[in-house]
MOPAC internal coordinates of N, CA, C and O (Angstrom, degrees):
PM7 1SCF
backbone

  N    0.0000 0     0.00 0     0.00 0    0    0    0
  C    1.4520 1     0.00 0     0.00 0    1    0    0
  C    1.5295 1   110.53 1     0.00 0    2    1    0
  O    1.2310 1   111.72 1   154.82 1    3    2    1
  N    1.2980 1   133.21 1   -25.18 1    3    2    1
  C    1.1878 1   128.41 1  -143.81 1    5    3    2
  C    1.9117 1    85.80 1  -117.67 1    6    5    3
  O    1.2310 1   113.94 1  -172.98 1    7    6    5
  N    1.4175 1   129.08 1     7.02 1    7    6    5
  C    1.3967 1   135.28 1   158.92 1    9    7    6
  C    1.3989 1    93.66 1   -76.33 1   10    9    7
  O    1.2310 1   121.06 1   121.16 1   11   10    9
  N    1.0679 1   115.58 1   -58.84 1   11   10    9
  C    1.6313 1   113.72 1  -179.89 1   13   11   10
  C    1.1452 1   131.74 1     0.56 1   14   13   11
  O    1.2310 1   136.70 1   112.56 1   15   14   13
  N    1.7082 1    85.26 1   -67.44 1   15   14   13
  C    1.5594 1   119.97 1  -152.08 1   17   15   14
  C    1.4301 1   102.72 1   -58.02 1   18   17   15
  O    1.2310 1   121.14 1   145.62 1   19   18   17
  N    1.5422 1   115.43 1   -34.38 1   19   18   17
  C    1.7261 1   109.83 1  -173.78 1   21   19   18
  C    1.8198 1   111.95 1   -83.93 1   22   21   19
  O    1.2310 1   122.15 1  -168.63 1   23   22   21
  N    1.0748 1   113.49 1    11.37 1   23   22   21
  C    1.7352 1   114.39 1  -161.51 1   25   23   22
  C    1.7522 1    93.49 1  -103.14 1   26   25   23
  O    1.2310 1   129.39 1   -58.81 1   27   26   25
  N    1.3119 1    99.51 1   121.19 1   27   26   25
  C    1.3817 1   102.15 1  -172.19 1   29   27   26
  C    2.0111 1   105.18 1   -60.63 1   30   29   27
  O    1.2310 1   127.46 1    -2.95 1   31   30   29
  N    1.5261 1   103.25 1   177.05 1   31   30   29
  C    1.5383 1   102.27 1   177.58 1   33   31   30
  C    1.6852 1    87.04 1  -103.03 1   34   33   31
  O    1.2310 1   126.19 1   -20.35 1   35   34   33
  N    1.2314 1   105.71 1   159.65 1   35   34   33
  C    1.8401 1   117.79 1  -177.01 1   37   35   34
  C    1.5054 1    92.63 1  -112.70 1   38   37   35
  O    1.2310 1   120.00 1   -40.22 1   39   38   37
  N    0.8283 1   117.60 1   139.78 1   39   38   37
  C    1.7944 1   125.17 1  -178.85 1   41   39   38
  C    1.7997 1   102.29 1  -115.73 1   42   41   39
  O    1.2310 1   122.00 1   162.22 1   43   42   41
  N    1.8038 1   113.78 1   -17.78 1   43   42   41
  C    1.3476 1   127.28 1   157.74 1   45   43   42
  C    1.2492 1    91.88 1   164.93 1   46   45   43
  O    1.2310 1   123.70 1    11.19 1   47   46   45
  N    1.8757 1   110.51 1  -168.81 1   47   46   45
  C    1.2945 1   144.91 1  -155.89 1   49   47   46
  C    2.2030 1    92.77 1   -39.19 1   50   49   47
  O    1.2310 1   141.78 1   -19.10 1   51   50   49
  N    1.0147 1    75.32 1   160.90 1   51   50   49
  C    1.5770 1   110.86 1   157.64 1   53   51   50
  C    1.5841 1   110.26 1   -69.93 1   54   53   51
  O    1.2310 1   117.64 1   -55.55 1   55   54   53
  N    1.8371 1   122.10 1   124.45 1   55   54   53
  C    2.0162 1    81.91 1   166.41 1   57   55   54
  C    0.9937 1    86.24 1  -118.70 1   58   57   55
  O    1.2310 1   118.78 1   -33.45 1   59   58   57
  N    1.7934 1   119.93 1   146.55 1   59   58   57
  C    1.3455 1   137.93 1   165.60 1   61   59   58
  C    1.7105 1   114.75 1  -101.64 1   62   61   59
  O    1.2310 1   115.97 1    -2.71 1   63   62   61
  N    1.1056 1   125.25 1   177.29 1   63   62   61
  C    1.4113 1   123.04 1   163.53 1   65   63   62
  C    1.7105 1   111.74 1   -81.21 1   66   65   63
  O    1.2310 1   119.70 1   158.20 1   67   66   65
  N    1.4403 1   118.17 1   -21.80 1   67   66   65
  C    1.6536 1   125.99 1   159.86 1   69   67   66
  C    1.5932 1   104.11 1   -78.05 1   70   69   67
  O    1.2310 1   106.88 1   151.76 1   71   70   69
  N    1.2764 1   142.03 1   -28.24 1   71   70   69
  C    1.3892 1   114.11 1   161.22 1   73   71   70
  C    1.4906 1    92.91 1   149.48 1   74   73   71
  O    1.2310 1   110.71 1    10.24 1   75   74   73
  N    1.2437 1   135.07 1  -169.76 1   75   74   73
  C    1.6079 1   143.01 1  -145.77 1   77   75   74
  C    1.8985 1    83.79 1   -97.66 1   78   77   75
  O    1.2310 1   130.35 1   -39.00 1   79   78   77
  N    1.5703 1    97.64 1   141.00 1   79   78   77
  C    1.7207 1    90.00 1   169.16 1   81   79   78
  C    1.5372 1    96.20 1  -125.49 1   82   81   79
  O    1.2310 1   111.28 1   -45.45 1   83   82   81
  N    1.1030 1   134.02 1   134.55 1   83   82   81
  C    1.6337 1   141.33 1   177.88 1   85   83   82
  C    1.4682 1   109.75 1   -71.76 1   86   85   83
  O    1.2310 1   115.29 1   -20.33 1   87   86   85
  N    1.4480 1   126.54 1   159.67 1   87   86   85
  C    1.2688 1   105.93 1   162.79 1   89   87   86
  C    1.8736 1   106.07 1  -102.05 1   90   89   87
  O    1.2310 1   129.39 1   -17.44 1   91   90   89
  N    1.4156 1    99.51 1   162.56 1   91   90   89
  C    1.9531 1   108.33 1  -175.14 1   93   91   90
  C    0.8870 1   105.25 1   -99.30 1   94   93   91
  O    1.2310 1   124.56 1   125.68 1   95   94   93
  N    1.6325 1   108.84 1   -54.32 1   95   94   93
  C    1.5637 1   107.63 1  -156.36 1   97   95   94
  C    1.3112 1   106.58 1  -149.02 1   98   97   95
  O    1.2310 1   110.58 1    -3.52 1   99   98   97
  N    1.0838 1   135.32 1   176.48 1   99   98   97
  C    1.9574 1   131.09 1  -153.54 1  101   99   98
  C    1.4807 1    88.61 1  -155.03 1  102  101   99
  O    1.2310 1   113.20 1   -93.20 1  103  102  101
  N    1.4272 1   130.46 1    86.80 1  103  102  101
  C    1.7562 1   117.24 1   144.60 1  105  103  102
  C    1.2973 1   124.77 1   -56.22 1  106  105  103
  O    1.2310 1   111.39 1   -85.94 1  107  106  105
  N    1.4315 1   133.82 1    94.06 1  107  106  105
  C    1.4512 1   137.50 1   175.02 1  109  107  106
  C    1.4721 1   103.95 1   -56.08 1  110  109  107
  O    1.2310 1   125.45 1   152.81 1  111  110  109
  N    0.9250 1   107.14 1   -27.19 1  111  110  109
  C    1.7258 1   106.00 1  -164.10 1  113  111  110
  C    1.2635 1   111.92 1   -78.06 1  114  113  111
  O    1.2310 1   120.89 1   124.77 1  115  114  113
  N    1.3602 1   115.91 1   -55.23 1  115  114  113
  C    1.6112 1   117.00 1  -178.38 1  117  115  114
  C    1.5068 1    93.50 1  -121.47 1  118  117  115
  O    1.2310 1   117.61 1  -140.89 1  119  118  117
  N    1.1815 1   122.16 1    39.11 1  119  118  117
  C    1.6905 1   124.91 1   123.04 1  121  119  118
  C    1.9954 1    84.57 1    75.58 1  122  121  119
  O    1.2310 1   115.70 1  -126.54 1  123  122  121
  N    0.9141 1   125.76 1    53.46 1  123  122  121
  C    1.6106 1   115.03 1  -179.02 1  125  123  122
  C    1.2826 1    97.53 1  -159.68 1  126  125  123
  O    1.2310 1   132.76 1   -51.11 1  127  126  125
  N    2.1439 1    92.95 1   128.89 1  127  126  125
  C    1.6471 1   107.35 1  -174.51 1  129  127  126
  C    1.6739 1   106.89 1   -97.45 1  130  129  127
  O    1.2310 1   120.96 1   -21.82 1  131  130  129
  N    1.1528 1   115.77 1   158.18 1  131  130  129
  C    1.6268 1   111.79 1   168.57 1  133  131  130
  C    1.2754 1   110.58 1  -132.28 1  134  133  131
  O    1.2310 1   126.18 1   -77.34 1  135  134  133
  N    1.6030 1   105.72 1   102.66 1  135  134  133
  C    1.3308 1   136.13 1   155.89 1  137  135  134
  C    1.8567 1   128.15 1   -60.03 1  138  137  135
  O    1.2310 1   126.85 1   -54.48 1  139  138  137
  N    1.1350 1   104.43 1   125.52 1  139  138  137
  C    1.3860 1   114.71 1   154.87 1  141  139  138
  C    1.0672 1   155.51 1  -162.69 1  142  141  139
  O    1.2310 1    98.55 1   -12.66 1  143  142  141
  N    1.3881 1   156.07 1   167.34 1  143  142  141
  C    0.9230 1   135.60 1  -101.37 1  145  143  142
  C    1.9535 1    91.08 1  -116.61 1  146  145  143
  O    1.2310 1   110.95 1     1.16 1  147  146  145
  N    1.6016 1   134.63 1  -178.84 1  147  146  145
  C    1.0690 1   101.72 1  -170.91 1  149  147  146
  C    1.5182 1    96.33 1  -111.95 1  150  149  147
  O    1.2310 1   111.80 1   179.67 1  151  150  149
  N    1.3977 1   133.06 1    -0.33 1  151  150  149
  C    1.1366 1   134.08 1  -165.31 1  153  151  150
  C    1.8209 1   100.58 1  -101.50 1  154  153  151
  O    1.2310 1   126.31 1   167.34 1  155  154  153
  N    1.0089 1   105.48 1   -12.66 1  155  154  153
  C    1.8501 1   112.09 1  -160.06 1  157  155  154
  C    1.9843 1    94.11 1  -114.09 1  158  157  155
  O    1.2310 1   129.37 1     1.06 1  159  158  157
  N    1.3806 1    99.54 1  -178.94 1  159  158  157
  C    1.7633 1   115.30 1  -160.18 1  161  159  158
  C    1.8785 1    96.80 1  -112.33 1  162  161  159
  O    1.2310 1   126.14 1   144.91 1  163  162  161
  N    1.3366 1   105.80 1   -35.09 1  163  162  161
  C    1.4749 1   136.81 1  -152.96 1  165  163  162
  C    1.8162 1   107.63 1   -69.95 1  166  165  163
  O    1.2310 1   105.89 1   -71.74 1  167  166  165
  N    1.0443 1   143.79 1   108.26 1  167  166  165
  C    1.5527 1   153.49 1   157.15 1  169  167  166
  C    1.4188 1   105.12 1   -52.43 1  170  169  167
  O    1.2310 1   133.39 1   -26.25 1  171  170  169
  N    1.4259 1    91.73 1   153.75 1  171  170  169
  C    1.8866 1   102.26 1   166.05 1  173  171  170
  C    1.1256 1    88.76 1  -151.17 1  174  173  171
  O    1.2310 1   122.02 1   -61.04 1  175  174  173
  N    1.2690 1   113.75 1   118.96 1  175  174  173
  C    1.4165 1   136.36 1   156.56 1  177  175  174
  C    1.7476 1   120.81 1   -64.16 1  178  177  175
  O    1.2310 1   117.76 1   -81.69 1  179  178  177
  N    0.6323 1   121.88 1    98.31 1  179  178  177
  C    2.0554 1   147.38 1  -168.74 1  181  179  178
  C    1.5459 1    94.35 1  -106.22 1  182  181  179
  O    1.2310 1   132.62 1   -56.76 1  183  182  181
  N    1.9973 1    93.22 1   123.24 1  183  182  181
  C    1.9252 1    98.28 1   151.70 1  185  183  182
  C    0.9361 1   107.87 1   -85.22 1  186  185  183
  O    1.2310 1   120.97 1     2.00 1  187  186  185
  N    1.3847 1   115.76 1  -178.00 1  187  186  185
  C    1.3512 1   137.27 1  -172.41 1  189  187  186
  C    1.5116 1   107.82 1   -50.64 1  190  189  187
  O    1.2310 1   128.10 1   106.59 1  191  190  189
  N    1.4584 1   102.01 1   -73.41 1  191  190  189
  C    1.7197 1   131.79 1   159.67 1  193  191  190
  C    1.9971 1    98.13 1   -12.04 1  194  193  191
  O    1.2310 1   120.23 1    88.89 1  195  194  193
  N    0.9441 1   117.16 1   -91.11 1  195  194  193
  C    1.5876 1   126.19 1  -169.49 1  197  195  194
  C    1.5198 1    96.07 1   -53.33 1  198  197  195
  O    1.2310 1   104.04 1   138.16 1  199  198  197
  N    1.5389 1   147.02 1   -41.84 1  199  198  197
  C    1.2026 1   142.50 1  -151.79 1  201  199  198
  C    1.8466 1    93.40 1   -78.16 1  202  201  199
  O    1.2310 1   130.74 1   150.29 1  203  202  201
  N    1.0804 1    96.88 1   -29.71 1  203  202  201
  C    2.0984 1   116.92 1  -157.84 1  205  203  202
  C    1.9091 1    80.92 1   -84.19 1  206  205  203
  O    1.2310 1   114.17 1   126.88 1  207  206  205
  N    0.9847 1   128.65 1   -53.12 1  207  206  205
  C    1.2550 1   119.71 1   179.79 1  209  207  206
  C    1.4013 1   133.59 1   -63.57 1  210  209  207
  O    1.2310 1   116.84 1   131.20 1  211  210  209
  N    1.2950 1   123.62 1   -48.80 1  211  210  209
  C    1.2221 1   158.60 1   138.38 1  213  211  210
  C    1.9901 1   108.70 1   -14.95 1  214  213  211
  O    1.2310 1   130.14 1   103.74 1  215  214  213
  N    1.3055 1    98.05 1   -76.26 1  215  214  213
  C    1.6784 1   109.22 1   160.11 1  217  215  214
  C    1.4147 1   112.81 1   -39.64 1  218  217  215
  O    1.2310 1   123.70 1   105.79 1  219  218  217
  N    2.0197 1   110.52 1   -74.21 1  219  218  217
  C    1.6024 1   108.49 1  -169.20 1  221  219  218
  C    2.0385 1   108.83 1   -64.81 1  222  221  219
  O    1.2310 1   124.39 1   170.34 1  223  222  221
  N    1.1899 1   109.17 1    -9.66 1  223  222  221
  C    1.5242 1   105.87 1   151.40 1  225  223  222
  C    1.4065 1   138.68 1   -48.81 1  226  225  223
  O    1.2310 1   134.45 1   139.50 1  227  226  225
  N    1.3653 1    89.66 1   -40.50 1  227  226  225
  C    1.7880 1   108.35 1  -164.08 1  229  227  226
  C    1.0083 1    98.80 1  -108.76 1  230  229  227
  O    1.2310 1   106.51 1   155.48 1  231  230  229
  N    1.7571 1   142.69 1   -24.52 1  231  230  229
  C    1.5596 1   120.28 1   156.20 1  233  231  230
  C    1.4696 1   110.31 1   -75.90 1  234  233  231
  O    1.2310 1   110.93 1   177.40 1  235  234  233
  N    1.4065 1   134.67 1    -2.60 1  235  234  233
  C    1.6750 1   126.04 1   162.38 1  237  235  234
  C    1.6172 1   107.11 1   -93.54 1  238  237  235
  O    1.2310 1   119.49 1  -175.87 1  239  238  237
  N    1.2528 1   118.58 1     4.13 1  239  238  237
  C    1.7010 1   128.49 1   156.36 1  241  239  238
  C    1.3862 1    94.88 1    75.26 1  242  241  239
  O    1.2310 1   126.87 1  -128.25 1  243  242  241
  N    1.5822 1   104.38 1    51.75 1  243  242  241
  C    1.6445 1   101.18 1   167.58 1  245  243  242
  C    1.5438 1    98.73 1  -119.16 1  246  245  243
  O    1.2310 1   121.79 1   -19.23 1  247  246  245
  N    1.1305 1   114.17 1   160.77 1  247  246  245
  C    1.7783 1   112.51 1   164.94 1  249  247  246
  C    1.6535 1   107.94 1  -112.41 1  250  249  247
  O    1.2310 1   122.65 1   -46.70 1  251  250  249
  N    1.2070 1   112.52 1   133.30 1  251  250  249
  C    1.3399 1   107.44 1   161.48 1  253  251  250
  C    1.7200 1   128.63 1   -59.41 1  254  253  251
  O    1.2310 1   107.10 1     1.66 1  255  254  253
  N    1.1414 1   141.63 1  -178.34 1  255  254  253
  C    1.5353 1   127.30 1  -179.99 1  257  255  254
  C    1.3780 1    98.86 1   -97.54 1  258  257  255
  O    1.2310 1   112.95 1   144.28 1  259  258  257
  N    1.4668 1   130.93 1   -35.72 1  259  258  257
  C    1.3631 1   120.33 1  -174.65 1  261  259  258
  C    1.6793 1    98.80 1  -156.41 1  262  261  259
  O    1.2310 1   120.06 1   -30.95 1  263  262  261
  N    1.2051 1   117.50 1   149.05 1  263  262  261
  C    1.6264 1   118.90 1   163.86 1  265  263  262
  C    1.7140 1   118.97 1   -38.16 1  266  265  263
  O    1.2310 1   124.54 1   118.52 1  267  266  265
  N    1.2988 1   108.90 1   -61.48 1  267  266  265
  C    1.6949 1   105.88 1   179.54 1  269  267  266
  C    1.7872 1    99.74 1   -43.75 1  270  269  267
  O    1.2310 1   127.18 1     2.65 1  271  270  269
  N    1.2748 1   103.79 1  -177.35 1  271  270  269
  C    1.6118 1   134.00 1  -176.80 1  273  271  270
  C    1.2671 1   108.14 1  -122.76 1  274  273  271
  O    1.2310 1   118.87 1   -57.21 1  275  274  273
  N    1.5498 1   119.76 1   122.79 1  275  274  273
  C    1.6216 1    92.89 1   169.10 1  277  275  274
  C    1.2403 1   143.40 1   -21.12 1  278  277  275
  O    1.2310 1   110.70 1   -37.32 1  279  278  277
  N    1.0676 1   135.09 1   142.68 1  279  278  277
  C    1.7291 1   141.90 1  -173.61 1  281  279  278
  C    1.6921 1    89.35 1   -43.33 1  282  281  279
  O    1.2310 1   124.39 1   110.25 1  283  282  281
  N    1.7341 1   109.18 1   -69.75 1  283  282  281
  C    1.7629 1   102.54 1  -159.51 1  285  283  282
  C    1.6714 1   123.07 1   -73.86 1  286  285  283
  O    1.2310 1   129.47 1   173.85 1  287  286  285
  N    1.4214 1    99.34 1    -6.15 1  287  286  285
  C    1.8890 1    91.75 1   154.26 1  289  287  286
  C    1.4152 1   110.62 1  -109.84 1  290  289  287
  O    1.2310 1   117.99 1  -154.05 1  291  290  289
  N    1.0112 1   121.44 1    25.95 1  291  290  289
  C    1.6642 1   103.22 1   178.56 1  293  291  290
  C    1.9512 1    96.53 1  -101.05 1  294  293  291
  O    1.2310 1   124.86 1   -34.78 1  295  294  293
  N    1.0194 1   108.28 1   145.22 1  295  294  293
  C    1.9383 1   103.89 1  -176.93 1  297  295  294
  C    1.7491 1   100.40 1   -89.14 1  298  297  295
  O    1.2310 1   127.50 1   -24.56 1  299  298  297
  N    1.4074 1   103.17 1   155.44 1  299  298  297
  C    1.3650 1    95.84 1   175.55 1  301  299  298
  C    1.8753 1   111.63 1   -78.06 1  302  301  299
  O    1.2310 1   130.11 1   -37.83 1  303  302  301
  N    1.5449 1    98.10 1   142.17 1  303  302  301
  C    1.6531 1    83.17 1  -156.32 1  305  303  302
  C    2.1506 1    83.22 1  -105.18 1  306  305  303
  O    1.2310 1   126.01 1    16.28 1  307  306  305
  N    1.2472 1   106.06 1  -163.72 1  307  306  305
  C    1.6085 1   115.51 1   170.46 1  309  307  306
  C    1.2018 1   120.60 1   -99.94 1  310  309  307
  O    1.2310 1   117.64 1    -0.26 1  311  310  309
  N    1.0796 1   122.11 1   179.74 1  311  310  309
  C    1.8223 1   131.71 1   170.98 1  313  311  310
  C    1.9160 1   103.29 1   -48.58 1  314  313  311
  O    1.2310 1   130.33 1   -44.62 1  315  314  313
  N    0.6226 1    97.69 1   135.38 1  315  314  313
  C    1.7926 1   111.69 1  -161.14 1  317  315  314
  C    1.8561 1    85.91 1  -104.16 1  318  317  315
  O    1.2310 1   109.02 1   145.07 1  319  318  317
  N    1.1361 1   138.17 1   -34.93 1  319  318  317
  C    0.9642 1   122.29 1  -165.35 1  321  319  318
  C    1.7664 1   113.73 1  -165.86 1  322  321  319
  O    1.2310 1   134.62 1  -107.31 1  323  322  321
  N    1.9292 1    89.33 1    72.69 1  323  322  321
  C    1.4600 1   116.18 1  -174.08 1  325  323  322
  C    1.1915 1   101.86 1   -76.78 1  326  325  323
  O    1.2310 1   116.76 1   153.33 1  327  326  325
  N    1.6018 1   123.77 1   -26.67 1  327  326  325
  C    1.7756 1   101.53 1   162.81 1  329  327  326
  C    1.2259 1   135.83 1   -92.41 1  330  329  327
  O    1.2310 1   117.39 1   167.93 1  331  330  329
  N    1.1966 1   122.57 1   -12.07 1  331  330  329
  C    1.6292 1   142.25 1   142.34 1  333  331  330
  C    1.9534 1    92.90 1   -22.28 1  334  333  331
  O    1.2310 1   131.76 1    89.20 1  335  334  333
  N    1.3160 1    94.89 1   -90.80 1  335  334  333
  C    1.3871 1   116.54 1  -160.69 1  337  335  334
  C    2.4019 1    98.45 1   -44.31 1  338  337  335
  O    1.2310 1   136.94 1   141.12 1  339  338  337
  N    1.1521 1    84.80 1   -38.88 1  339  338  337
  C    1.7627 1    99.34 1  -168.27 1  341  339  338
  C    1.8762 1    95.88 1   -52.39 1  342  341  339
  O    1.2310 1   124.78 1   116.18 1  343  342  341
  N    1.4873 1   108.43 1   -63.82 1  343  342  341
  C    1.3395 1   126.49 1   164.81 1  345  343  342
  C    1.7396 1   115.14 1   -33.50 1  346  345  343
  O    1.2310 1   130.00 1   125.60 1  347  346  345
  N    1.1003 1    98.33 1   -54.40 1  347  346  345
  C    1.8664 1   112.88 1   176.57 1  349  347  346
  C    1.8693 1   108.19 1   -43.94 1  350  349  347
  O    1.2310 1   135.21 1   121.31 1  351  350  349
  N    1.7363 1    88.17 1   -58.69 1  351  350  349
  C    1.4462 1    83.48 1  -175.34 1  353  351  350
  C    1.6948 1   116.90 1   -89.94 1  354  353  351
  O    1.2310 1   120.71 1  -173.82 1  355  354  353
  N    1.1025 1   116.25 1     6.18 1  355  354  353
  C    1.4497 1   117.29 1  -179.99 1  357  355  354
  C    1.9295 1    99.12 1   -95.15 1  358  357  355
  O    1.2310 1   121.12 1   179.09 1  359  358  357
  N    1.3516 1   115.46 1    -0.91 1  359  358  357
  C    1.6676 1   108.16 1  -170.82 1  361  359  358
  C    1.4929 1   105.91 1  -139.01 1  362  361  359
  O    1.2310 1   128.93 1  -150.32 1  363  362  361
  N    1.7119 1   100.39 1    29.68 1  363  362  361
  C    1.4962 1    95.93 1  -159.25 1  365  363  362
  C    2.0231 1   105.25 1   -89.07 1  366  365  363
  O    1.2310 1   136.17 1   140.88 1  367  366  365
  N    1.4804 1    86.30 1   -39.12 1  367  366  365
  C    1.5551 1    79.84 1   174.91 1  369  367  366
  C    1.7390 1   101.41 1  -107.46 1  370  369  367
  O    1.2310 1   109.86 1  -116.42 1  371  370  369
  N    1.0393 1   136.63 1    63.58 1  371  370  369
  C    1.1578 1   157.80 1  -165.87 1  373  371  370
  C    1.9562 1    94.29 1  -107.01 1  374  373  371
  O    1.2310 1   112.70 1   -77.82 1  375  374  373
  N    1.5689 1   131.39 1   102.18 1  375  374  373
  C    1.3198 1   118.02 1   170.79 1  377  375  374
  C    1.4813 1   105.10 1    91.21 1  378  377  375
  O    1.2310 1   118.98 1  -161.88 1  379  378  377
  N    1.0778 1   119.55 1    18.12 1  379  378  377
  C    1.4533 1   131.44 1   151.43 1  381  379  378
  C    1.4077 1   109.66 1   -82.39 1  382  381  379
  O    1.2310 1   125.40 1   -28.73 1  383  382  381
  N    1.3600 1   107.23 1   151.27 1  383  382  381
  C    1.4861 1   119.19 1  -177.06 1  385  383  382
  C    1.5185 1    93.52 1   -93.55 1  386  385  383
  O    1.2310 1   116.22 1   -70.65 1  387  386  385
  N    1.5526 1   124.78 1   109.35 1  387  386  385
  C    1.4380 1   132.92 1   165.61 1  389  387  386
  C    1.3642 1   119.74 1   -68.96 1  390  389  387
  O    1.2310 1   120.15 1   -66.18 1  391  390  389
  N    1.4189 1   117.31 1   113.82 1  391  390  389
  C    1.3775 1   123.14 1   174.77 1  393  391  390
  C    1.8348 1   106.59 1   -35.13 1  394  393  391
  O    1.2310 1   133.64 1   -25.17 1  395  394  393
  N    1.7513 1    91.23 1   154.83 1  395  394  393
  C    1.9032 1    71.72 1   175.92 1  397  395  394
  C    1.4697 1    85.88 1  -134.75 1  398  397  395
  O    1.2310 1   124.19 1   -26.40 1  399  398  397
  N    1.4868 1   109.57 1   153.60 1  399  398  397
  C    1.6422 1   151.24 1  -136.59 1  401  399  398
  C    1.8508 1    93.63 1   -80.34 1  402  401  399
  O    1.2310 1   116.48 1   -54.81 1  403  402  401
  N    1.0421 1   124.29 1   125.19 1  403  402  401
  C    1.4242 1   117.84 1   164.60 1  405  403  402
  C    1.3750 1   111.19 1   -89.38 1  406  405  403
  O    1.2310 1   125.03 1   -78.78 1  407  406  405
  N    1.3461 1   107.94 1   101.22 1  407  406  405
  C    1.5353 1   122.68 1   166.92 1  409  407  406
  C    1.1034 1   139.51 1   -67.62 1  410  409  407
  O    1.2310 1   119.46 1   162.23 1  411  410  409
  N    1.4525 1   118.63 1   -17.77 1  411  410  409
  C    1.4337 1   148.21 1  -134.76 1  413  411  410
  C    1.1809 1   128.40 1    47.04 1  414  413  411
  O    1.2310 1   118.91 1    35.65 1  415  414  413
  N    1.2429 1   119.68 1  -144.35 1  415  414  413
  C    1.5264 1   117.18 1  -153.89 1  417  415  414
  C    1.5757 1   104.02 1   -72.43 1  418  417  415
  O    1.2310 1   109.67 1   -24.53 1  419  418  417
  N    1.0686 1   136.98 1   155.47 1  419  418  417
  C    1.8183 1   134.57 1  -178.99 1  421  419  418
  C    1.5495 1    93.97 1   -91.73 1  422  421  419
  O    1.2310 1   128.65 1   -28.49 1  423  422  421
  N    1.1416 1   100.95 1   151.51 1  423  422  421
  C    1.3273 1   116.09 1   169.06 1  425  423  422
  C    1.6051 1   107.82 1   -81.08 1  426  425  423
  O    1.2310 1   123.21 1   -56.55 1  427  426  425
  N    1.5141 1   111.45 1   123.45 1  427  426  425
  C    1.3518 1   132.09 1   175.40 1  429  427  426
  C    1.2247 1   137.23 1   -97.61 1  430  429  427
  O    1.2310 1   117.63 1  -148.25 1  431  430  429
  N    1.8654 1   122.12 1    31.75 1  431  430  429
  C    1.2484 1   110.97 1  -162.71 1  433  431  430
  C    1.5892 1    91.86 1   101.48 1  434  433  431
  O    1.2310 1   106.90 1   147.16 1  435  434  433
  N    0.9557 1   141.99 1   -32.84 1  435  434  433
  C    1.4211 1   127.88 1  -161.94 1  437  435  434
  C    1.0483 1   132.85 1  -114.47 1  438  437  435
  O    1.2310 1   110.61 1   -34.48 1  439  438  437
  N    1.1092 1   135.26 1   145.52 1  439  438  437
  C    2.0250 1   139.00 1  -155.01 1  441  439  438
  C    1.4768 1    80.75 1   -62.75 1  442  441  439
  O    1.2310 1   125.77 1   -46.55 1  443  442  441
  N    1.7248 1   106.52 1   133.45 1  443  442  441
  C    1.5383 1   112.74 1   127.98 1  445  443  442
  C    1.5085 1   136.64 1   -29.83 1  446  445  443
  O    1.2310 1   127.40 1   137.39 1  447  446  445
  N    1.6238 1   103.37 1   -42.61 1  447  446  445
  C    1.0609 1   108.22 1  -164.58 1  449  447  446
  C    1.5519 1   124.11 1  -115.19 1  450  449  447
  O    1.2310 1   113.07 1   -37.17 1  451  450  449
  N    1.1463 1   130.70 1   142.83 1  451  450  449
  C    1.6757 1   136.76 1  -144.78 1  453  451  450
  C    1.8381 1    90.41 1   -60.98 1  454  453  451
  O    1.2310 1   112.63 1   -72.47 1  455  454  453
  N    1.7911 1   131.52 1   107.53 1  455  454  453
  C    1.2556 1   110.56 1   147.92 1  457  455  454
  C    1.4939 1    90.13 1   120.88 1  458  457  455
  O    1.2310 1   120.59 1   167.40 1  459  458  457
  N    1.4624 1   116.48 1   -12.60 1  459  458  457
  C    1.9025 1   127.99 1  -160.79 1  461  459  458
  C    1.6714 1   101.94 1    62.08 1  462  461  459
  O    1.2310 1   118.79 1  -151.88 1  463  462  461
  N    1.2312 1   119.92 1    28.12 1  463  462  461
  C    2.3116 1   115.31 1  -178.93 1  465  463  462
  C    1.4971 1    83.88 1   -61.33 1  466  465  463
  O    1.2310 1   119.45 1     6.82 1  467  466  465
  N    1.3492 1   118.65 1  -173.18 1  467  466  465
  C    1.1722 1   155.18 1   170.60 1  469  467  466
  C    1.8532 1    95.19 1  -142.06 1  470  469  467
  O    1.2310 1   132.28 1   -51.95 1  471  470  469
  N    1.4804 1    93.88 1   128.05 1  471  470  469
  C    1.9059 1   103.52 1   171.40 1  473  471  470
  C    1.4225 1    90.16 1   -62.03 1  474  473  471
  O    1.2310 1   130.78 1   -21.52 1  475  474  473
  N    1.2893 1    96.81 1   158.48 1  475  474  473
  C    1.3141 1   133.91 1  -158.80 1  477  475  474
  C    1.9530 1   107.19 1  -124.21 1  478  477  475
  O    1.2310 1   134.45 1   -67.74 1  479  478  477
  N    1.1298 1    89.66 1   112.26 1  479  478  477
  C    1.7458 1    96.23 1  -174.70 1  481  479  478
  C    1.4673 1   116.47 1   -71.66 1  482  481  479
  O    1.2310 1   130.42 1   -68.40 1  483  482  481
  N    1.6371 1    97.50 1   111.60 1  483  482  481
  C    1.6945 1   103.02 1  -177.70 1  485  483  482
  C    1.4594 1   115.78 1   -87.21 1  486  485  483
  O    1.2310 1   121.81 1   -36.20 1  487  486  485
  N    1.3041 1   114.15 1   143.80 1  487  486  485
  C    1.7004 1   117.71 1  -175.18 1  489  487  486
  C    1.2429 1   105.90 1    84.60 1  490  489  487
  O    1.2310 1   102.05 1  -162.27 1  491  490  489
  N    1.0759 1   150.41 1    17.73 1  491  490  489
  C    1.6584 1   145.81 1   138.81 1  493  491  490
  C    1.0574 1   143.07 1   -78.30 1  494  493  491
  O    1.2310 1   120.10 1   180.00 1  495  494  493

């Protein structure tokens, strides 16, 4: 509950100068919203920081030009979604038809061994 506490309330859309972006999805955890646009398929992942800016924009009735931040203030951030990707490769050949192993011939009813003997224990 107390992740919460820092996630702004949305009263609606985002406004940009490219057009209203909705929010999708809310990471409480690492504090990052994903915005998008309503005509497009595509997310933008927004911190807190840019969402808080973005907003006090649009109650002084400015629009930003696009959700991102310029290239030279935005920081380089990490893999946004190392368990997404973790999941990807743990289900990737998941429902593939697995080749099957040539063993040779199956046993049919019949001794392994030349005659049906059982080896014979040497040194006892």
């Amino acid at each position: 509950m107390d992740a919460l506490n820092d996630i702004p309330k949305l009263e609606g859309p985002l406004q940009t100068m490219r057009g209203d972006a909705v929010l999708h999805k809310t990471d409480i955890f690492r504090k990052i919203l994903w915005f998008g646009y309503k005509d497009e398929n595509s997310w933008f992942p927004l911190n807190l920081e840019r969402v808080n800016q973005i907003l006090e924009q649009n109650r002084n009735g400015q629009k930003p030009a696009t959700l991102e931040k310029d290239h030279e203030d935005q920081p380089e951030a990490g893999p946004l979604n190392t368990d997404l990707a973790r999941l990807d490769k743990k289900f990737r050949n998941k429902g593939r038809n697995k080749k099957k192993k040539n063993r040779g011939p199956r046993n049919q009813g019949q001794s392994p061994r030349p005659n049906g003997q059982r080896p014979q224990n040497s040194g006892q």
